[in-house]
N, C-alpha and C positions, 0 to 999 in steps of 0.2 A: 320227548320233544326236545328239540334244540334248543337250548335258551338263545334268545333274538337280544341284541343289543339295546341298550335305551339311550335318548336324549329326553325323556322324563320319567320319573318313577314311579307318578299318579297323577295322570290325566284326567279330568272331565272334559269327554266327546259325546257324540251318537251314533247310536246303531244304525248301524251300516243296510238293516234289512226292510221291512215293510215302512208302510205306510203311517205309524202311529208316531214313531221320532223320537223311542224313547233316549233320556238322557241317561250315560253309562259313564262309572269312575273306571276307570283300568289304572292296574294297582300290580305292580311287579313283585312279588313273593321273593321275599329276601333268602328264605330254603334253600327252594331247591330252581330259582329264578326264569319263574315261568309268570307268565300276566294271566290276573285272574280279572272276572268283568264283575259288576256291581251295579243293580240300579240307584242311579242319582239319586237321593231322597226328596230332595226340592227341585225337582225336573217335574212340570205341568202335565206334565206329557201323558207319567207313569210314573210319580212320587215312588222312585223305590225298586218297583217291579221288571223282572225283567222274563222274556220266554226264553225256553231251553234255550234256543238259537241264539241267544243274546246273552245268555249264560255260558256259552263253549265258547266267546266268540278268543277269548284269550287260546284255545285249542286252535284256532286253525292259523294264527300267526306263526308264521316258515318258510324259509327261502325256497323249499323243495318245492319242485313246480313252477316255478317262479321265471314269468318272463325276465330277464335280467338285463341284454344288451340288443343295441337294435340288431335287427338282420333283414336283409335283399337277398331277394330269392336262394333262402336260404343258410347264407351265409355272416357269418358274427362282423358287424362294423360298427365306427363311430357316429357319433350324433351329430359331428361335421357332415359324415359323407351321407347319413340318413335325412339329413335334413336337407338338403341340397339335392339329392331324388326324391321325396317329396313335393318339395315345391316345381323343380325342374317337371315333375311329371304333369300335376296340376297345371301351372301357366303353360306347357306346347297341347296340353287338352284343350286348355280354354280358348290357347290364339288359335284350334283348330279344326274344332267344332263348335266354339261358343260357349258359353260362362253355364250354360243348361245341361252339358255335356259331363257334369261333375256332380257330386254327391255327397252327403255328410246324412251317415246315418247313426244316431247318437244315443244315449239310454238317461235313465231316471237312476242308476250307479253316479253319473257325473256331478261332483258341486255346483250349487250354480252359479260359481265362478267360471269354471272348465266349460259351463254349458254357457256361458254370456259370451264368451270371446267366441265360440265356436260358431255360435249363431252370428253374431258379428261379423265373424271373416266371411262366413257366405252369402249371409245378404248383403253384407253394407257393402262388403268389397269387391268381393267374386262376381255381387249381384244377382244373384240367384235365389230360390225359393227352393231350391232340393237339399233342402235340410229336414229330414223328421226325426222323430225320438220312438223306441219302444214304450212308451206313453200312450202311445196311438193304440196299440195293442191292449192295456185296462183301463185307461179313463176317456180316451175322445170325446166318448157318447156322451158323459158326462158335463163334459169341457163345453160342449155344442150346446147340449139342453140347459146349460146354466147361461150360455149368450142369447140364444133364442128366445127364453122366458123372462129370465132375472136381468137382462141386458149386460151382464158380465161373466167372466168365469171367475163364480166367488161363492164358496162355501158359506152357505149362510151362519152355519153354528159352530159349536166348537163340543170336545168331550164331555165336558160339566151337564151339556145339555142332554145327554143318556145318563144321567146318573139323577136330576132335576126334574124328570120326565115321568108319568103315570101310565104312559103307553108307548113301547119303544116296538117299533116294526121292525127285522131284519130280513130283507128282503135281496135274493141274490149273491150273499155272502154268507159262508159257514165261518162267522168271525171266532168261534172257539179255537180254530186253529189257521186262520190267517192274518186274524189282528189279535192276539189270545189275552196281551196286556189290558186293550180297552173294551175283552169282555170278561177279565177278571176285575175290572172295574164297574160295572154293567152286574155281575154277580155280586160282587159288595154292596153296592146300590141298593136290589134287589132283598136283601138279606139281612140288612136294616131297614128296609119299608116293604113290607110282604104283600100291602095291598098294590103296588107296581105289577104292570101287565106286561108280557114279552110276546110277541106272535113273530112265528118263524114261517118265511114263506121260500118255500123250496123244495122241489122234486125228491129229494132225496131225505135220508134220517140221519141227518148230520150231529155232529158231535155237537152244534150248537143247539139242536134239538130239547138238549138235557135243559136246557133254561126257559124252556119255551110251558108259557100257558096252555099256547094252540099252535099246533101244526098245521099250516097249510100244502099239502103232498099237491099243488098245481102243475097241470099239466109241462110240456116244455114249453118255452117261449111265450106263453100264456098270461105274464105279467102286464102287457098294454092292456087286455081284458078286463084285467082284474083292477087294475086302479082307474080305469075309465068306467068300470060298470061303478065304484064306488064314489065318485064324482057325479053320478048320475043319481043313484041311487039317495047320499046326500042330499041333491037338490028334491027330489021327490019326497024326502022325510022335512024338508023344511029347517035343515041344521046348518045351512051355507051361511056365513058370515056377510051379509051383504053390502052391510055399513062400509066396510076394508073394500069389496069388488067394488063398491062405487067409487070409492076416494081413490084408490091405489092401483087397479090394473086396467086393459081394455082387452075388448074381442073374449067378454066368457060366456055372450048370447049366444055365437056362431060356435064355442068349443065346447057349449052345453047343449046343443043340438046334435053335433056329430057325438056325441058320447050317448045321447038319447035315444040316437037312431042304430047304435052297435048294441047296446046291452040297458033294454028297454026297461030289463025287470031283472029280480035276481034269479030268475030260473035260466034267464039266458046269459048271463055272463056265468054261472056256475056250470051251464053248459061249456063253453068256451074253456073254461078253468079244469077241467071235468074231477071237480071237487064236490061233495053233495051240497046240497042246496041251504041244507040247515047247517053247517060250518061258516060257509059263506056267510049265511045272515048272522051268524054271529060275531064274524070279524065286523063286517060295517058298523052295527049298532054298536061294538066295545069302540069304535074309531068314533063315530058320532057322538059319545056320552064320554071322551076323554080328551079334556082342550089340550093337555099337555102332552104332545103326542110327537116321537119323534120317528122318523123313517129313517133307515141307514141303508143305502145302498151300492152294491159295488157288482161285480165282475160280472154275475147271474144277471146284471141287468143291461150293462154296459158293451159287454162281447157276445154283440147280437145283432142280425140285419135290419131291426126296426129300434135297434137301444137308443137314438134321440128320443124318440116316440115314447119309450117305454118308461125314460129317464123324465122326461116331460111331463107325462101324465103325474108320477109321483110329486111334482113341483105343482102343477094344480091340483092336486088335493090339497095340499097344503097354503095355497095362496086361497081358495075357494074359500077354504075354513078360520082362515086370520092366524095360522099357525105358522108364521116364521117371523122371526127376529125377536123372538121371546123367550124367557128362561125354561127349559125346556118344551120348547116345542118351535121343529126348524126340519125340513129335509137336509139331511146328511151324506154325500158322497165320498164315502172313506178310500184314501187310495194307495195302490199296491205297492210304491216301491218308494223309497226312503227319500229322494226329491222328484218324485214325478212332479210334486208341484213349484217347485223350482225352477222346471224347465218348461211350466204353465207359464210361470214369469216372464221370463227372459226370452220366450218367444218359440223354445224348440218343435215347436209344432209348424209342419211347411204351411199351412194355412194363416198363421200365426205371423206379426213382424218381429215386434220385441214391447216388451214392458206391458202386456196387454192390449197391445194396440195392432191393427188390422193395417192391412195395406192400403187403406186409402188415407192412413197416416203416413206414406211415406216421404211425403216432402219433412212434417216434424223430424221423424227417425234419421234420415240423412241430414238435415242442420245439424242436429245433435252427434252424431257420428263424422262428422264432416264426411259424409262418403257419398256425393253425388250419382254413384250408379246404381245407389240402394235398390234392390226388387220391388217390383211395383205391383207385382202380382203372385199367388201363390202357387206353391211348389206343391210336386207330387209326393202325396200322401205311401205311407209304408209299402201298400200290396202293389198298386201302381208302380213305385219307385223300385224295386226287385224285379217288376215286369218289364221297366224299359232297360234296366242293367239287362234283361236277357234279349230283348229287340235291340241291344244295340246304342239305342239313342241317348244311354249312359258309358261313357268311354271309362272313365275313373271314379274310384268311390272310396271314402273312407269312415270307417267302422268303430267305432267308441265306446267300448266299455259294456257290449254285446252280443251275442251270441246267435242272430238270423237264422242262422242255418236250423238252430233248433225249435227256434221262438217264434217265425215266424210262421201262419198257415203257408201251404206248399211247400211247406220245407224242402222239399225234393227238389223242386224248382228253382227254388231263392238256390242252393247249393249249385245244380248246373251252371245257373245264370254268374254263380261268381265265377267259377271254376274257365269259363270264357269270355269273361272281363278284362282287358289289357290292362288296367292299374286295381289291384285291390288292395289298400288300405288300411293294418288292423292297427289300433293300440288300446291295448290289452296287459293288465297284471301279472296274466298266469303262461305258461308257456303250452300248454297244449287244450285248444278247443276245437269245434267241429268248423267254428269259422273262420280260426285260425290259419286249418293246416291248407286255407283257397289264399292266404295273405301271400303277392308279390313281397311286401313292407311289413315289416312286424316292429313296432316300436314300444319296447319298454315302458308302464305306466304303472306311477304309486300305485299303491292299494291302501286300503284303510287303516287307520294307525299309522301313517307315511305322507298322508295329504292332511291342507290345511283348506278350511273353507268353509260354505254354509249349506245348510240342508234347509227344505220347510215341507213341514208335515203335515197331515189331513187337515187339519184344522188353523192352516195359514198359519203356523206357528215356524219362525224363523229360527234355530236352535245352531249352535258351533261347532265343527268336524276340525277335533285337534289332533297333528300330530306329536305322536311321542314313540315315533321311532323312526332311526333311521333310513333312507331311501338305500336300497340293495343296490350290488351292483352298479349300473348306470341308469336305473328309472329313473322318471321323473315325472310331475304332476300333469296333467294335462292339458292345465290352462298355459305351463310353458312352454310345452311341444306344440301346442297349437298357437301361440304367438311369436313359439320362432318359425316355425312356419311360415306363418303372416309376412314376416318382415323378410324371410329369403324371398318371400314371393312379392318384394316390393315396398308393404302395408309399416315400415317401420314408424313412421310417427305415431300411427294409431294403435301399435301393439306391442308398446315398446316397457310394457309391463316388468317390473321385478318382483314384487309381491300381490298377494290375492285380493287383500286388504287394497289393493290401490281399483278392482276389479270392481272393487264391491261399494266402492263409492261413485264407481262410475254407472252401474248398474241403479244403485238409489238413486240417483241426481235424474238420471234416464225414467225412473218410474213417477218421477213431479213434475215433470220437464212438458210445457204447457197443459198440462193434465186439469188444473183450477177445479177438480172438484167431477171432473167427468167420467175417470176410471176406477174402479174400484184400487186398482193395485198400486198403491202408493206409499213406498217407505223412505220418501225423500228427509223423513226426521233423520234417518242415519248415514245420509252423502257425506256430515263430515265429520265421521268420527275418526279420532286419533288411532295410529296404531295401537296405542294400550287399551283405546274403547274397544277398537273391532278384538282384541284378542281375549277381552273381559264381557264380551257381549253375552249377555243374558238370553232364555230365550221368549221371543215378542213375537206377538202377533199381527199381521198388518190389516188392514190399514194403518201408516203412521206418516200423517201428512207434516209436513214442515213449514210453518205460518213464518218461521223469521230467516228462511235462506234468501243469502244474498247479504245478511250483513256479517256473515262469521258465525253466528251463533248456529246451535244446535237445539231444537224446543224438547227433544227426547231424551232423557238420560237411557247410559245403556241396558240400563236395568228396567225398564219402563215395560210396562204388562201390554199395552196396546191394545188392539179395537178386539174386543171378544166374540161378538155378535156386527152380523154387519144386518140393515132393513128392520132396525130398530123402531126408526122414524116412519117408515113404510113408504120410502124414495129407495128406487130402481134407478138402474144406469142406463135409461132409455132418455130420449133429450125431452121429453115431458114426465120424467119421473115415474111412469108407470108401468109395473109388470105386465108380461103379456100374454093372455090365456091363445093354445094354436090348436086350431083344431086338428082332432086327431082320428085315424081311423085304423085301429089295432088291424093286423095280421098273425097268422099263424109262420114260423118259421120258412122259408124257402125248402129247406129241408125237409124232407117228407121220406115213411121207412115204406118198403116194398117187399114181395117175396123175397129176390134178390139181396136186398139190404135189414134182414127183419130187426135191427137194431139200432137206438139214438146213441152217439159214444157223448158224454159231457166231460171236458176236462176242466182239471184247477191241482189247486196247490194241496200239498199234503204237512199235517205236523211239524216236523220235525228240517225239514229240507227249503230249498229259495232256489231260483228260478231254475238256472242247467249245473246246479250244483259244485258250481266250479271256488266256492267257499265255504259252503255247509261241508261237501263230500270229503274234507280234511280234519273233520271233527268226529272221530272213530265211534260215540255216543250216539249222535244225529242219525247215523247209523244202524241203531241198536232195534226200535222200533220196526221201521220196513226197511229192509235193506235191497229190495229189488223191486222192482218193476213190476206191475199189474193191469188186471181190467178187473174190477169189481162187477159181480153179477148175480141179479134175485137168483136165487135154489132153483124156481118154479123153471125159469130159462136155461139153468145148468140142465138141469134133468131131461126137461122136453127134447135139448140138445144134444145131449148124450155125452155133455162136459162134464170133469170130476174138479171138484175142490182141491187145490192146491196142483194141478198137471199144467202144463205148458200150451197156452193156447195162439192160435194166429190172428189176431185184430185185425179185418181189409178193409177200408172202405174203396173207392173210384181212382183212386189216389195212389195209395200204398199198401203196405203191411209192416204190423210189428208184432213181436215173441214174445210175450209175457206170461206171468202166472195168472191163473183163473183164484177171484179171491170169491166164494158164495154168501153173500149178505143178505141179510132182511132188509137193510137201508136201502137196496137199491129198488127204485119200481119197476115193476117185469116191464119189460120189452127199451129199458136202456140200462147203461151199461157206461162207468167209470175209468178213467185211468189220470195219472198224474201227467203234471210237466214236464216234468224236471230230469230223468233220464236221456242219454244221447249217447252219442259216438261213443266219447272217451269213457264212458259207463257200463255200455249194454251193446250187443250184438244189433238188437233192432228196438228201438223203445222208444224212439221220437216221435212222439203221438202227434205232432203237427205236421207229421210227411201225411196223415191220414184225412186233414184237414184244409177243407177245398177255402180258396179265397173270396167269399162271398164279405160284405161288407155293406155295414148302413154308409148309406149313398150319400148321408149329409155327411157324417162324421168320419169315414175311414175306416172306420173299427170294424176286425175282424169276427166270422159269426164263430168262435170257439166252443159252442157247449150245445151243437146240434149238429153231428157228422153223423150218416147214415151207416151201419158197417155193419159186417157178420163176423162170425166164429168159427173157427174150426179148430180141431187137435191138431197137434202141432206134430204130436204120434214120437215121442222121445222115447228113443228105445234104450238108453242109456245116460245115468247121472255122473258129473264129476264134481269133484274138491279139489283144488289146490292154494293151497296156503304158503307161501314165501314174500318175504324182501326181495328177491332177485327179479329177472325183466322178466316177461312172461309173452310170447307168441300169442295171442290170441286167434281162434281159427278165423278165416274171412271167407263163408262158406254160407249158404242161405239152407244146410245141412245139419249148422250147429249153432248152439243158443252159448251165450256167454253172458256174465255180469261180473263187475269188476266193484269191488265192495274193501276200499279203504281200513286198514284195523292200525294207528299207530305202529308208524315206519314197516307193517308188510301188509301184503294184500290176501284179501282172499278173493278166491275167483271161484264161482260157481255155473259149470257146462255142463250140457247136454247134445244130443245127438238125435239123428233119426238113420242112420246109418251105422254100422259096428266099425268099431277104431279096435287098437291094439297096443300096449301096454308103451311100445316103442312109440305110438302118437302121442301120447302122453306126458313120454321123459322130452318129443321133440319143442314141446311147451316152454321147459325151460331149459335155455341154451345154455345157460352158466355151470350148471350141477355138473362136478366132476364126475360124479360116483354116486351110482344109485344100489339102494336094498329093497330086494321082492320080496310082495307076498301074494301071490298071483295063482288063481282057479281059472285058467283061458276057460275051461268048456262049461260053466258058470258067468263069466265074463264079469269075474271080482278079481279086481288091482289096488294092493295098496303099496305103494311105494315111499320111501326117504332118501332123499337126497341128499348129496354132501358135497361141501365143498370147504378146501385145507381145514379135515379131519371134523368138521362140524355140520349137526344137521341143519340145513337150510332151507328145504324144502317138505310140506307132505302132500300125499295126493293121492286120492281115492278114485274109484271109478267101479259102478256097478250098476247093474238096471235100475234097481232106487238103492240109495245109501241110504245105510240107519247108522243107529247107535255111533255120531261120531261127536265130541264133545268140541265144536270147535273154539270156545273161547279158551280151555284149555290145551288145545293145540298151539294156538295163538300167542298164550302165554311161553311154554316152553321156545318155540319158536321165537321169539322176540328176547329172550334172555340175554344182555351182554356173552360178546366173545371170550369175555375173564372167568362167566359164571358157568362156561362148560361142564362143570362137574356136577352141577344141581338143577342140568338139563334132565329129562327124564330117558330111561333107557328104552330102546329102541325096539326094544316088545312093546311096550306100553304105546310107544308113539303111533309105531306101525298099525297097532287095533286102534289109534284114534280115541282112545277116552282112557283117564285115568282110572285105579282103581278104586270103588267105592262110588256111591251115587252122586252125582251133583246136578244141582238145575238148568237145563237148557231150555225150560221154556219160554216162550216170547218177553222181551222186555216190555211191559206197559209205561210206565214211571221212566223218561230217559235221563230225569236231572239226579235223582239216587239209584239208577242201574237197579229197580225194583222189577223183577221176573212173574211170568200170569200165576205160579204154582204157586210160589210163597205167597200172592195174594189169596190163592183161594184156602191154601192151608188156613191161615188168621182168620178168615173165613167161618171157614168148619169149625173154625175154636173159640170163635165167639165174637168176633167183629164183623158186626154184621151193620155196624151203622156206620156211614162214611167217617166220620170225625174219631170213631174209635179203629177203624183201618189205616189212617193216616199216621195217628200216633202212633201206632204200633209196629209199622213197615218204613214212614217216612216217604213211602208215594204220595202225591198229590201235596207236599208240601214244599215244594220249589216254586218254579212257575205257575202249578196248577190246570196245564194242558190236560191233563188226564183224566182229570177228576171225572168226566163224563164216562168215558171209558173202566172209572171204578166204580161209580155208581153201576154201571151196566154186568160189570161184575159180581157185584154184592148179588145183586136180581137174579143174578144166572144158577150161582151157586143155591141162595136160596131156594129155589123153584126145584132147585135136586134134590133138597132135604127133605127129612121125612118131617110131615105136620107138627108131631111132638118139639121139634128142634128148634121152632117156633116161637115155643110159648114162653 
């Protein structure tokens, strides 16, 4: 790796990835001068701990790839003449179609600095409401059912509260490997109080499974059911807290009737669930006989066409039963991206104005903004907003810090729809994306370690994004691109920002600003803190109200813990205080599978990787685990199918198609069928599982239905595999004939294709254009190619191709391959190369353990030799003792291997 320049040698920031916020030292290695990451040890967050992805994260700082200088259709130019098409584009859109004719569609990546001015310029100034965030995409549901009930969007708990908790639900999220930090703390928890209960509710046998008392395998979509039958069920055992329903909520006569008339009894909601009946009654009863009871949910509940509803119901159990605002026992809505809820603050949601406040606050927002043409109503939400970019009725649109073309359902669509946009928009860190390469305007933007600002994490915890390295090139942060912007197009008094800090007090002052007690979101304690506060800022949680502004003073020191729990007191943000039970009446998905479609696909996030992989895919490790693209499928569906384990299948739904491998699991329930995110253009031939996914959406919230797409299977019928392993560029084919995947290894790539047509030794070398001189070892009427390339007298290339390739060692390839151009003589000889494996055995089987590059064999060896209890495999290999992502996956090991041994082996 390059060593990257510093302007500090050991920072504490935050990571840059999910939802949990932990705090990271980055720490520059005086050696061999590469930054290594650390969790914080007095970081609330995650005292300490960090996941793989948070541990590589010093691996993927590099200029390579790297957006650098702006460019217009195409072409390299300055930030004068960028910013000046920019704005120029925007104002003849707005004098020409109207201020609705424009767009800002923004991510949960942005500080919510970058995200406050941005919101800013298009409602306060633009006047418009087409501003959303990829937000819309994992929390809305959330966002909605915490306004609808709790009368705010505000996370009632905080972490402490699953760890303080006698019954912790996870419901909707396989948090082992999407939040892995706060369920290695969830497992600590656990492991000091044994009598703690875990019930995991989800379709699948997730890695979070491994912690789980009870599985609940419920049907899809099937969660409105299931907590509305136990809401009813509750009240029929006579465990409903009534004292709390009389003082503190209204409307739960009318929300305990519709829940009595859906799932009367428990045979009928265990119908609905189609989970047996005595499972069912076990979860209720452990829920009824545990006050301390915390629910966590996320994705599985939220990206869904009923997920208010579904997000709802979990918030009346919990308010039924007097279970929130108490030391463990609260609903929990953990969220996916590192400020999603930063840009809950600040407004980035089109429905949303700013500071937690709706649009019939718009006269406050424009006093405070001095911006009179503030929007007064709200803007089109995500799937709608790609819809009118493709009717039209969006002229120009500008793109922030994500990736639509992959992420958004209809991918195929959002794609056309840009590709015939007369202004598109991007700024972006990296230089090549799937929504990049539709950008008229591509504008250079920090990346993390580069930017300064703030983050807030699941648990309203406000934490500091420091930079300590220099901006590349001409990038620059977003909050300054987007406020010079501002002021070419006009806006200079109100955007006439030089630092972030000046952002973020304007931002606090914004969230107390007539507020007296009405909104939950208020960190007006910190509008005035000094630049040496805001640069020493600790991380707090808000609410943090401000009793003495207006005289100079500050009531908050920056170190100040803040509100931990909010409904303490049992006051809701309704203007009578009280929560509100809605009545609800569960449905089954939209979605429904047919002959035609005999399969449900669900997607989500996998271990090791984050969203379109356009940060993780530069960390060669991240890698190590799955390195390609999938559809997980029960055995029972392979077979009946006539699918093989580990062959190239086609994923269709109404929509599209994509090439993946067939993985056969027992986790999956017959008749649905898994694949990840995170895959795209710049990755895989065809792997963007949202071109698969139709835009159906809860009606209140936005939110796309991502974990019920109807689709089938077939071979994909590869008549031939390849390898190719170089640094050099690489053709990739662009043929619906051939399968490709592009798989990062430290400074070279490897590429992995296939075919359903016969190619020739010559299509192969035409791959890579650079290789001077190639050497054969070629069977044509076999159809076995192995080739090396070269270029000024050195190998640069290898490349295989046979109906299936065996026996090729590629990290050892990899190795040689990668060798300095000095170390030519302790490359290995070109017999060796050419057969692809050195002499003598070595381990290529799967990595399980990515944080010590632990392999499945030498696990099962240790194994067979007498570690047979997790804690004596750990010591002994040093898997599972990093992050601890794996550990489920080793425990599943231990069992496997066991189960092979003979009884005596046993004893």
């Amino acid at each position: 790796m390059t060593a990257i320049p510093a302007i500090n040698l050991e920072c504490n920031t935050t990571c840059p990835y999910c939802g949990v916020g932990c705090g990271v030292t980055m720490k520059l290695d005086d050696t061999n001068r590469e930054w290594r990451a650390k969790g914080l040890a007095d970081h609330p967050a995650n005292f300490g701990r960090l996941c793989v992805k948070g541990s590589a994260l010093g691996e993927t700082l590099t200029d390579r790839e790297r957006l650098l200088y702006p460019e217009i259709d195409g072409v390299r130019t300055d930030w004068a003449h960028a910013l000046e098409t920019v704005a120029s584009r925007l104002n003849e859109t707005i004098a020409r179609y109207g201020s609705d004719s424009v767009a800002f569609y923004v991510s949960g990546q942005l500080l919510t600095e970058d995200y406050y001015v941005a919101n800013k310029l298009m409602k306060g100034f633009i006047g418009s409401a087409n501003i959303d965030t990829n937000s819309r995409l994992c929390m809305s549901s959330a966002v909605a059912a915490h306004k609808k009930v709790l009368g705010a969007d505000a996370v009632p708990g905080c972490y402490r509260d699953l760890e303080q908790a006698d019954l912790v639900i996870l419901t909707g999220s396989n948090m082992a490997w999407t939040h892995p930090v706060v369920y290695q703390r969830l497992v600590a928890a656990k492991q000091a109080r044994p009598d703690m209960k875990v019930v995991v509710i989800d379709p699948r046998v997730t890695a979070t499974c491994d912690l789980a008392d009870l599985h609940l395998p419920i049907a899809a979509g099937s969660d409105g059911f299931l907590f509305t039958g136990l809401l009813a069920w509750c009240a029929r055992q006579g465990v409903l807290d009534e004292t709390f329903i009389k003082a503190h909520t209204h409307g739960f006569a009318d929300c305990l009737a519709a829940a009595e008339a859906t799932c009367p009894d428990v045979t009928s909601t265990a119908r609905h669930c189609e989970v047996p009946e005595a499972t069912l009654q076990r979860f209720f009863e452990l829920f009824a006989a545990t006050p301390r009871t915390v629910t966590v949910f996320s994705q599985g509940i939220n990206q869904s066409d009923t997920g208010v509803d579904k997000a709802s119901a979990i918030l009346h159990c919990h308010l039924a039963t007097g279970r929130i605002g108490k030391p463990g026992a609260t609903p929990f809505s953990i969220t996916g991206q590192p400020n999603a809820m930063g840009g809950r603050e600040v407004g980035g949601l089109a429905n949303q104005l700013a500071a937690h406040m709706g649009f019939d606050d718009a006269e406050t927002v424009a006093r405070f903004w001095s911006a009179p043409q503030t929007a007064t109503a709200p803007g089109l939400k995500a799937v709608d907003l790609f819809r009118a970019v493709e009717s039209g009725r969006i002229k120009a649109i500008w793109i922030m810090a994500t990736n639509p073309v992959v992420s958004m359902p209809e991918a195929d669509r959002v794609r056309q729809a840009l590709a015939q946009c007369p202004t598109v928009i991007v700024s972006d860190c990296v230089a090549d994306t799937d929504t990049l390469r539709l950008a008229h305007v591509r504008l250079p933007a920090a990346g993390w370690g580069e930017k300064d600002g703030t983050v807030t994490n699941s648990e309203r915890r406000i934490s500091r994004q420091r930079a300590f390295l220099p901006l590349p090139g001409d990038a620059k942060p977003d909050w300054w691109i987007i406020s010079a912007v501002a002021r070419k197009m006009g806006f200079e008094r109100a955007f006439s920002y030089t630092q972030p800090s000046q952002i973020f007090r304007e931002h606090a002052a914004l969230s107390g600003y007539r507020n007296e007690g009405r909104r939950a979101f208020d960190i007006s304690a910190l509008a005035c803190l000094t630049e040496q506060q805001y640069d020493e800022l600790q991380p707090v949680q808000w609410p943090l109200r401000d009793d003495n502004r207006g005289n100079g003073e500050t009531s908050v020191a920056p170190d100040a813990s803040g509100t931990e729990r909010l409904f303490t007191d049992g006051q809701f943000y309704f203007a009578d205080r009280r929560a509100r039970f809605v009545p609800i009446t569960p449905r089954r998905p939209q979605a429904t599978i047919s002959d035609a479609w005999p399969w449900l696909l669900n997607t989500g996030r996998i271990r090791d990787q984050w969203h379109t992989m356009t940060r993780t895919g530069r960390a060669a490790r991240l890698l190590t685990h799955i390195s390609e693209p999938f559809v997980a499928v029960h055995p029972e569906d392979m077979t009946q199918s006539g699918l093989e384990d580990g062959e190239l299948v086609c994923v269709q739904s109404a929509l599209g198609e994509c090439v993946v491998t067939a993985r056969a699991t027992d986790a999956q329930t017959p008749g649905q069928v898994f694949m990840p995110i995170h895959w795209n253009d710049c990755f895989a031939s065809a792997a963007r599982v949202d071109s698969l996914v139709d835009g159906v959406v809860d009606h209140e919230s936005g939110q796309p239905a991502f974990k019920q797409t109807p689709v089938r299977l077939s071979r994909f019928g590869a008549q031939w595999q390849a390898l190719v392993i170089t640094a050099e560029p690489v053709n990739a084919p662009d043929s619906k004939y051939h399968y490709w995947c592009r798989i990062p290894d430290q400074n070279l790539v490897r590429w992995r294709l296939a075919g359903v047509q016969p190619v020739s030794a010559d299509w192969l070398k035409d791959r890579c254009p650079n290789v001077t001189y190639w050497a054969e070892m070629i069977d044509a009427g076999r159809g076995h190619f192995r080739l090396l390339g070269y270029k000024e007298g050195r190998v640069v290339c290898f490349a295989a191709l046979a109906p299936e390739l065996t026996a090729l060692d590629e990290e050892w390839l990899a190795e040689q391959l990668r060798r300095p151009e000095a170390d030519t003589e302790t490359q290995a000889d070109s017999q060796q190369l050419i057969a692809g494996c050195p002499g003598g055995q070595r381990d290529t089987s799967p990595v399980l353990c990515s944080c010590h590059q632990v392999r499945e064999a030498a696990l099962e060896t240790a194994v067979q030799n007498g570690c047979t209890e997790l804690n004596a495999l750990c010591q002994h290999t040093r898997a599972g003792t990093g992050c601890g992502s794996c550990l489920p996956e080793l425990k599943s090991l231990i069992a496997h291997v066991r189960a092979l041994q003979p009884e005596e082996a046993h004893s």
